[in-house]
C-alpha positions in Angstrom: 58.1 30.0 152.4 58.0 32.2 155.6 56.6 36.2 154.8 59.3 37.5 153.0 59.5 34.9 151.0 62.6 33.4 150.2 63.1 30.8 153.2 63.1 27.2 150.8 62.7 23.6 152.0 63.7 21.1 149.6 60.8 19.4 150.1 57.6 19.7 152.8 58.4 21.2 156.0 57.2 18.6 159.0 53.3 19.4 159.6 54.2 20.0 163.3 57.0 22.9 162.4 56.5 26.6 161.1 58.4 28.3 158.9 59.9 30.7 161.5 61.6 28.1 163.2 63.0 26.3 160.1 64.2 30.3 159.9 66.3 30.5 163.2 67.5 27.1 162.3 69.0 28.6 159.3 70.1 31.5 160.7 72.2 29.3 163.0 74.5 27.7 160.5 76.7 30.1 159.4 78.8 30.0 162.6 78.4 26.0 162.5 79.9 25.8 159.6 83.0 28.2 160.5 83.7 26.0 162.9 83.1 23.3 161.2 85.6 24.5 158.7 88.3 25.1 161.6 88.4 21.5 163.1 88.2 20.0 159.4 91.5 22.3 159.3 93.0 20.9 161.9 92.0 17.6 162.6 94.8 15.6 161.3 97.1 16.9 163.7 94.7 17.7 167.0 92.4 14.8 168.4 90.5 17.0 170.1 89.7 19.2 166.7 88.6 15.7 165.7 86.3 14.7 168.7 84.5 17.9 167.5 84.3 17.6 164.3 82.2 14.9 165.1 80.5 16.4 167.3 79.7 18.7 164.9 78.4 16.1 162.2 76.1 14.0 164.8 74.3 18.0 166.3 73.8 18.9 162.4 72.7 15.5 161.6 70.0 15.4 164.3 68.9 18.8 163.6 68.8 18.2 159.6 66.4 15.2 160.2 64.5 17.4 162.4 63.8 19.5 159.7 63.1 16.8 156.7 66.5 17.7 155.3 67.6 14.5 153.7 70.2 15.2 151.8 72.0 17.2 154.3 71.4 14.4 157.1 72.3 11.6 154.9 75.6 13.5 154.2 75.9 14.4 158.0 75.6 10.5 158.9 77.8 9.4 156.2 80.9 11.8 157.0 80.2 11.2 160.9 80.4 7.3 160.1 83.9 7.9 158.2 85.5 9.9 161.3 84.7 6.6 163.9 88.1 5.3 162.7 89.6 8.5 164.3 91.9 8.4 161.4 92.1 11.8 159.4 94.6 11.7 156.7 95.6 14.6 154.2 92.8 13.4 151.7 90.2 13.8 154.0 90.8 16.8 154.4 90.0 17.9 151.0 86.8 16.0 151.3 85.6 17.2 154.3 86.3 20.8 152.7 84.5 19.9 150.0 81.5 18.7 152.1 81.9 21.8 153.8 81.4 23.8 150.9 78.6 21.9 150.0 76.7 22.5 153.4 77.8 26.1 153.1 75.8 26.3 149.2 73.2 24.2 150.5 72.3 26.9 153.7 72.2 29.1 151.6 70.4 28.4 149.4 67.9 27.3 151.7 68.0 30.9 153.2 67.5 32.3 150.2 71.3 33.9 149.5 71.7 31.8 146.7 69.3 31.5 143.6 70.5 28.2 142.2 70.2 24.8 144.4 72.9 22.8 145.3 73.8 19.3 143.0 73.2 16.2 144.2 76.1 15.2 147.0 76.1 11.8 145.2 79.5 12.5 144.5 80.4 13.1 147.8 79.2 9.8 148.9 81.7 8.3 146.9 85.0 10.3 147.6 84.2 9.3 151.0 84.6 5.4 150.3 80.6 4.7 151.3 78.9 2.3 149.1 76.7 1.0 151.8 73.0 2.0 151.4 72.0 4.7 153.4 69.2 2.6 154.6 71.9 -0.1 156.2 73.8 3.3 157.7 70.4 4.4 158.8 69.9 0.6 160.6 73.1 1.0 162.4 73.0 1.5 166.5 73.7 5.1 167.5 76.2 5.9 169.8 75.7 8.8 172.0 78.7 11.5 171.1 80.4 11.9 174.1 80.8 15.6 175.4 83.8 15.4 178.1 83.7 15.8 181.7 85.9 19.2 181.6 84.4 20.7 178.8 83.8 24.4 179.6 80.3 25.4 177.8 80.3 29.2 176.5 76.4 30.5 175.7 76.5 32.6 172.5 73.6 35.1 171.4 73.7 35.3 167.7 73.1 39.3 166.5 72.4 41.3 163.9 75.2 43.1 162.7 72.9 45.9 162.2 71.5 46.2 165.4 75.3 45.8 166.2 75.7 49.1 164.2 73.0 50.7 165.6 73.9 50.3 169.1 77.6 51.5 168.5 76.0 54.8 166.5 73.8 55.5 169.6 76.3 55.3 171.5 78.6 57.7 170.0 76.3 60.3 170.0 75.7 59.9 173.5 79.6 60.3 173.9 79.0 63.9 171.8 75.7 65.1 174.2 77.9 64.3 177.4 80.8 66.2 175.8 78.2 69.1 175.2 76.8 68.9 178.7 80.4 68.6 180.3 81.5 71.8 177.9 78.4 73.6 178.1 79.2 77.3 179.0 75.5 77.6 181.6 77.2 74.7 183.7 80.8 76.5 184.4 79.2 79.3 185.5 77.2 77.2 188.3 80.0 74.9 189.2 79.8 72.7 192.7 80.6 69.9 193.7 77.7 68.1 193.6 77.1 69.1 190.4 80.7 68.3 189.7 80.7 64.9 191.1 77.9 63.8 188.7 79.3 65.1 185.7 82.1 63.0 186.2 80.1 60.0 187.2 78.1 60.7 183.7 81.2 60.5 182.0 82.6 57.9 183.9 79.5 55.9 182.7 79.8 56.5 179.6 83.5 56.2 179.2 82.3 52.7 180.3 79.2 52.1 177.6 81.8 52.9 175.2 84.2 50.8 176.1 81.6 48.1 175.7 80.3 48.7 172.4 83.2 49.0 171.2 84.3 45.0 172.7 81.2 43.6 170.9 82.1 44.9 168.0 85.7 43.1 168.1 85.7 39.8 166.3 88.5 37.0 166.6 90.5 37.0 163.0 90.4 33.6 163.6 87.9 32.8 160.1 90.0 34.8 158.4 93.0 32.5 159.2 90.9 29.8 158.3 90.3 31.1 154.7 93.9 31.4 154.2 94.4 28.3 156.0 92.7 26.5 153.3 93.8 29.1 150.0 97.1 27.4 151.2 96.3 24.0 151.0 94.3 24.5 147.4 97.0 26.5 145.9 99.2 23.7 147.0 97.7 20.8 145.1 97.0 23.0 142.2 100.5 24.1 141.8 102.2 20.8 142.7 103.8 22.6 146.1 103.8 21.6 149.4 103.0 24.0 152.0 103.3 23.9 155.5 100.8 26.9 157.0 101.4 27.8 160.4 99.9 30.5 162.2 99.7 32.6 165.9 97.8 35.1 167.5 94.2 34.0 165.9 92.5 34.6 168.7 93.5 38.5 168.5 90.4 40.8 168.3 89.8 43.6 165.9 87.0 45.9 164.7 84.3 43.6 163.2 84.3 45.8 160.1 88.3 46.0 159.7 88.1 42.1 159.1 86.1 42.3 156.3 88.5 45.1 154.8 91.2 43.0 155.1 89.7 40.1 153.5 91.3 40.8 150.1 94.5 42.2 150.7 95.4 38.8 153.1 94.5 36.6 150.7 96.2 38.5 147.6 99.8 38.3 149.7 98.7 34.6 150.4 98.4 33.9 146.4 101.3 35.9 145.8 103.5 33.9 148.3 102.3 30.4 146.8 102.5 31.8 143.0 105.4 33.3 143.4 107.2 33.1 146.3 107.7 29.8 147.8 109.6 27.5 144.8 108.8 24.2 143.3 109.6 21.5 145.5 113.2 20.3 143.3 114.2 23.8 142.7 113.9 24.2 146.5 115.6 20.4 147.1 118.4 22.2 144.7 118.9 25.0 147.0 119.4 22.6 149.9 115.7 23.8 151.3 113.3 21.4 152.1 111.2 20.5 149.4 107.9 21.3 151.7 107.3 25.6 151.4 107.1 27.4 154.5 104.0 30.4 155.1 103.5 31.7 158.4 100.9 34.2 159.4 100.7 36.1 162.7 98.2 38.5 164.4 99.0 40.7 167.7 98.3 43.6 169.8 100.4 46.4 169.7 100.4 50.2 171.4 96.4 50.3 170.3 96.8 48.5 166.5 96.7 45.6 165.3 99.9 43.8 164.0 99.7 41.2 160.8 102.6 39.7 159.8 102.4 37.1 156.4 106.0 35.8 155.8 107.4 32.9 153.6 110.3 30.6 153.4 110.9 31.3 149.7 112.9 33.0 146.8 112.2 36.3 148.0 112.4 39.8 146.3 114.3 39.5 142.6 116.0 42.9 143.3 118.1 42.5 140.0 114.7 42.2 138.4 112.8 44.7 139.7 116.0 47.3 139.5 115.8 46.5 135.4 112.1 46.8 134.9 112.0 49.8 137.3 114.8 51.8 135.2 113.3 50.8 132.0 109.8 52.4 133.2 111.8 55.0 134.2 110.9 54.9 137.7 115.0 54.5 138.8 117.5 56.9 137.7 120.9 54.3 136.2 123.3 55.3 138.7 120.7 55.1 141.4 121.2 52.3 144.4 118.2 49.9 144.8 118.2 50.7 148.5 115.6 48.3 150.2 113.6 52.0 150.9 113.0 52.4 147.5 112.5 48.2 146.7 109.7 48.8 148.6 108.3 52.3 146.7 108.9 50.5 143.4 106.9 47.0 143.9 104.1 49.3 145.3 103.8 51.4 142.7 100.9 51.3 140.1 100.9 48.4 137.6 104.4 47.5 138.4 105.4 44.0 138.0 108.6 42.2 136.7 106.6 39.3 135.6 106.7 38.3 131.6 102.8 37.3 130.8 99.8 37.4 134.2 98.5 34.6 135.3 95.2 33.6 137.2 97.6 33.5 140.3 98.8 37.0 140.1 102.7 38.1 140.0 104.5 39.2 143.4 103.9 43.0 142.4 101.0 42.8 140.4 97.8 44.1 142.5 100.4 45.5 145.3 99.4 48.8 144.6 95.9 48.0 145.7 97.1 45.8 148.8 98.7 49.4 149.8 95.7 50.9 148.7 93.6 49.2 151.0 95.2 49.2 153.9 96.1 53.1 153.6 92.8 53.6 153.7 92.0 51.5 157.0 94.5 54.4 158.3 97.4 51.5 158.5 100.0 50.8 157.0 102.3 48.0 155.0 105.9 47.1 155.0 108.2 44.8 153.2 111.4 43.2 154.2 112.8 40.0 151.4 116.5 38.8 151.4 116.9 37.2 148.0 116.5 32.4 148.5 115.4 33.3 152.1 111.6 34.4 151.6 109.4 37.3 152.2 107.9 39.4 154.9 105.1 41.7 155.3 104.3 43.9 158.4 100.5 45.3 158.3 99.7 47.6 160.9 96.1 48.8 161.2 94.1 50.6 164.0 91.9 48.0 166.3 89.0 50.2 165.5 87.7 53.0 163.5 84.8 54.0 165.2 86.0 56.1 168.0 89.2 58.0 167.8 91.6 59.9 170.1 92.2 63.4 168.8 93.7 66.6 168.5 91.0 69.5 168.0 92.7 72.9 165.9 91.3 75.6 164.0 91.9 77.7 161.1 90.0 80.7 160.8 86.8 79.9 162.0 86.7 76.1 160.8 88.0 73.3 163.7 89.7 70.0 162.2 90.8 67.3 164.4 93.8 65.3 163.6 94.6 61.8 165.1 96.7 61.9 168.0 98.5 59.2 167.0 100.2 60.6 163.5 101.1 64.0 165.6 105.0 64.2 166.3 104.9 67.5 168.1 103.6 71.2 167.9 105.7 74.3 168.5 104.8 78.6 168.2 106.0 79.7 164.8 106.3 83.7 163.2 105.8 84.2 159.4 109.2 85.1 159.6 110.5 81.7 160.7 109.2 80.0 157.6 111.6 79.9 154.9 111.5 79.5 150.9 114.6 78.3 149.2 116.1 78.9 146.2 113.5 75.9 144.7 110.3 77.6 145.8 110.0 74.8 148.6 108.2 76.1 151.7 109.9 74.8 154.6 110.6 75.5 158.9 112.7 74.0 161.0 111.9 71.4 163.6 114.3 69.5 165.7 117.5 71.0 164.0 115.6 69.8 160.5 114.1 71.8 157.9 110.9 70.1 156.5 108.0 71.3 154.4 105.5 73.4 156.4 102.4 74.1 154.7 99.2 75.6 155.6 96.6 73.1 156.6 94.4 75.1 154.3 96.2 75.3 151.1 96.5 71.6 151.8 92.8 71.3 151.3 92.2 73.7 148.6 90.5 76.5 150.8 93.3 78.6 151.1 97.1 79.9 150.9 97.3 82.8 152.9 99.4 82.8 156.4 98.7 85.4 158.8 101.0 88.0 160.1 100.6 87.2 163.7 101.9 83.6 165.5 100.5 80.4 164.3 101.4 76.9 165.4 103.0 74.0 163.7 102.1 70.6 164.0 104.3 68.2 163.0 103.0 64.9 161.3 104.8 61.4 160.1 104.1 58.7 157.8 106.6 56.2 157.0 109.4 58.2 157.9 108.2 61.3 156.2 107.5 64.2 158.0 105.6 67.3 157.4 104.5 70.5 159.0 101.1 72.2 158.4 100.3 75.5 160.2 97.3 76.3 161.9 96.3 79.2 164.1 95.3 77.5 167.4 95.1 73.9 169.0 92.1 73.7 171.4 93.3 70.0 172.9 92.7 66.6 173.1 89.1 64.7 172.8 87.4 61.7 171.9 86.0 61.8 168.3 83.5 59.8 167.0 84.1 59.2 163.3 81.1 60.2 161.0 81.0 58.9 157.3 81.1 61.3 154.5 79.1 62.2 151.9 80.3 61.5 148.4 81.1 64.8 147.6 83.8 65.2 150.0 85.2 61.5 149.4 87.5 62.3 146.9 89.2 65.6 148.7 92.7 64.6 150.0 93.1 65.1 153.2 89.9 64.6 154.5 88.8 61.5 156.6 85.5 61.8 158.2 83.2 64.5 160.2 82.5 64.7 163.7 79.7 66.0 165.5 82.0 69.0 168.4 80.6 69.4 171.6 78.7 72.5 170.5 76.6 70.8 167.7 79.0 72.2 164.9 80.6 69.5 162.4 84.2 69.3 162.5 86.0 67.7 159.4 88.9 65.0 160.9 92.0 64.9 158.8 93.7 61.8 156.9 97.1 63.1 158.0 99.0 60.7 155.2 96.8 62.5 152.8 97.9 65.8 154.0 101.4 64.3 153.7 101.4 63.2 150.2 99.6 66.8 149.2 102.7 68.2 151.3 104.9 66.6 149.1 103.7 66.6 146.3 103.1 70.6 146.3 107.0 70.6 147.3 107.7 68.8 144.5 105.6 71.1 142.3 107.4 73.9 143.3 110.6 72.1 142.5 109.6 71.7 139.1 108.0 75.1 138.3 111.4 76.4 139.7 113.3 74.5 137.0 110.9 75.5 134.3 111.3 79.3 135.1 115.1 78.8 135.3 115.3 77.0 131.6 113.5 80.1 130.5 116.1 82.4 131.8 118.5 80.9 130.4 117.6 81.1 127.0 
């Protein structure tokens, strides 16, 4: 064991080898066995995905005998012997997943990660058709594996994600001392130009620093492709459905931390779409489909998110269905239309689900909620489009990164919030007198020949509901084609916010997203602006309903 105790060998390390090497060997794998997991993924339809699959085998095997890891070279020789036919059929593939999953245990167990060992990959042996004896294998003549005469090498540095962290923290708050040296009110009074000229070289420099950060923390989605890849092609043999996974874009780049976020609610639409989605291969036969199912996937770049669509070929949305169940929970008046606007309210609400009994493969609509949920909270948002025997088709859109944001700084009273620029529609000048209340209590003012709620910011956030006599300002938010107003008394402009956690009291106060550190040392609380919509709203509809109580007390 090395001196934290918990690196294990299997058996005796070689006399010549410390433990802090068998370490760093270790601490290699995991991306080994990514990859690994990609060409085993694609090798029955890309020769070169195969030529490194091998590859991969023979490196692993040489290093595992290295080390006096039998059973992980043995298995390493015995799946690189089955690939020199260059024949990799739909079977194989399961096994090599399986052998995958085996390495995967194994490594980890060795590193400590996992308290129980792996079994014996006996078993494995077999499924691959090997009943030689290893020694036999072992006596066979090695052939070099060839590396390619156009092969473009690429050196990687493996790094902590910590130390990842830790850079990216550093430099944010050097983004918030250069702000405070830029803004400082000593330096306007000196001005000059040479003064002048490095300032803006400092933040030139650090615009660029940022910028870096930032790029290492951006991570292919790639794996995650690869995890749905395979979900895909287990759900497929356990549910007796062929699936055909295609995907694009897997080489677009997001925020190292967003992928993990987004692990779940991918592969939740992934079981949904092979659960329930795409058919049975006769029922599809009967519908003149083809009997192999259809899910695509699709990543891209778009005006500074990150685009995610997950689409099937299958039955699609029951709107019949879900129009029944949702009347009968009450969540749809009888003579209202099932627009597709509300479809998509319904299956995302809460617990909703037209399915009769759960499953382990969950119900489209069951867990939706939380999908939502999720990605709400990643400041994205999720769509749904479905036309009934023609399949399914949902539209994620999440921020590339939310570390550093673009904002808009405002105050009220003597507190500043900032509010990302992107969710901000417009501001205009308003009076006290231009606000309205109609005959329902709703608070409203009128921008761009509409009236909409109008609210302010702090009765949105519990502080308070007073609105001052002079001129305020509106700013004008949308989410998903709702729009509110919340007045504050003075924007103070754009900047550059880096996004502070917050503590746990102030996690569950609507409206609220982070903290920032403002140029003069003060904290400065940044908004969730769909937060502030949904309070919005849901005070207008509060007023609604106390007007209707106060009306059926008239009346008696």
């Amino acid at each position: 064991m090395n001196e934290n105790g918990i690196t294990r060998h299997p058996d005796k390390l070689p006399y010549h080898l410390d433990m802090d090497l068998y370490a760093d060997f270790l601490s290699m794998q995991p991306p080994v066995l990514a990859s690994m997991e990609e060409y085993i993924l694609r090798a029955g339809h890309e020769t070169a995905a195969l030529t490194e699959l091998r590859r991969t085998f023979h490196t692993l095997k040489g290093e595992a005998g290295f080390f006096r890891l039998e059973a992980v070279e043995n298995l390493c020789h015995l799946a690189e012997d089955t690939l020199d036919a260059d024949i990799f059929s739909e079977d194989m593939t399961s096994v090599f997943l399986d052998i995958q999953s085996w390495l995967k245990n194994a490594f980890d167990w060795y590193s400590g990660k996992k308290t129980a060992a792996p079994e014996d990959p006996k078993h494995l042996h077999a499924r691959l058709g090997m009943e030689k004896s290893l020694p036999e294998l072992k006596g066979k003549k090695e052939e070099p594996v060839s590396t390619g005469t156009h092969r473009q090498v690429r050196e990687n540095v493996l790094v902590e994600a910590e130390r990842l962290d830790r850079l990216m923290d550093t430099i944010g708050e050097l983004v918030i001392v250069e702000t405070m040296v830029r803004q400082a009110p000593e330096l306007v009074h000196i001005g000059g130009g040479s003064l002048n000229n490095h300032l803006a070289q400092l933040t030139k420099l650090t615009r660029e620093l940022q910028t870096l950060g930032l790029n290492l923390r951006m991570v292919p989605i790639r794996p995650l492709f690869m995890k749905m890849q395979r979900m895909v092609q287990e759900l497929g043999k356990t549910l007796g459905k062929p699936v055909l996974f295609q995907s694009a874009g897997d080489e677009t780049e997001l925020d190292r931390s967003l992928v993990e976020h987004l692990r779940d609610p991918l592969l939740h639409l992934v079981r949904n779409a092979m659960g329930h989605g795409i058919e049975e291969p006769e029922t599809r036969k009967a519908k003149n489909k083809p009997e192999q199912g259809l899910l695509r996937i699709e990543a891209r770049h778009g005006g500074g998110d990150i685009h995610i669509i997950i689409e099937d070929d299958g039955q699609g949305l029951n709107a019949d269905a879900i129009a029944k169940k949702a009347r009968e929970k009450g969540l749809l008046n009888a003579d209202t239309p099932l627009t597709p606007e509300i479809l998509e309210k319904i299956i995302f609400h809460p617990g909703f689900t037209t399915a009769a009994s759960l499953t382990e493969i969950s119900g489209r609509g069951v867990g939706l909620d939380v999908v939502r949920d999720q990605i709400l909270s990643l400041s994205g948002n999720i769509h749904v489009d479905s036309t009934r025997d023609a399949g399914t088709r949902f539209h994620l859109r999440i921020p590339m990164t939310v570390a550093i944001i673009d904002g808009i700084v405002c105050r009220c009273g003597k507190r500043r919030y900032v509010i990302p620029t992107l969710s901000v529609l417009g501001s205009l000048e308003v009076r006290p007198k231009d606000i309205c209340n109609l005959p329902t209590g709703m608070t409203m003012a009128t921008f761009q020949d509409n009236l909409i709620p109008a609210s302010p910011l702090e009765a949105l956030l519990q502080r308070s509901d007073t609105l001052g006599q002079n001129t305020c300002l509106m700013m004008v938010l949308e989410f998903e084609n709702q729009r509110t107003g919340i007045l504050v008394d003075e924007i103070l402009g754009k900047q550059q916010i880096v996004v502070k956690p917050l503590g746990e009291s102030f996690k569950e106060i609507q409206g609220i997203a982070g903290a920032a550190i403002m140029p003069d040392g003060e904290v400065g609380l940044i908004l969730d602006p769909q937060g502030l919509i949904r309070a919005s709203l849901s005070q207008v509809k509060g007023q609604a309903f106390n007007k209707a109580l106060d009306r059926k007390e008239l009346s008696r």
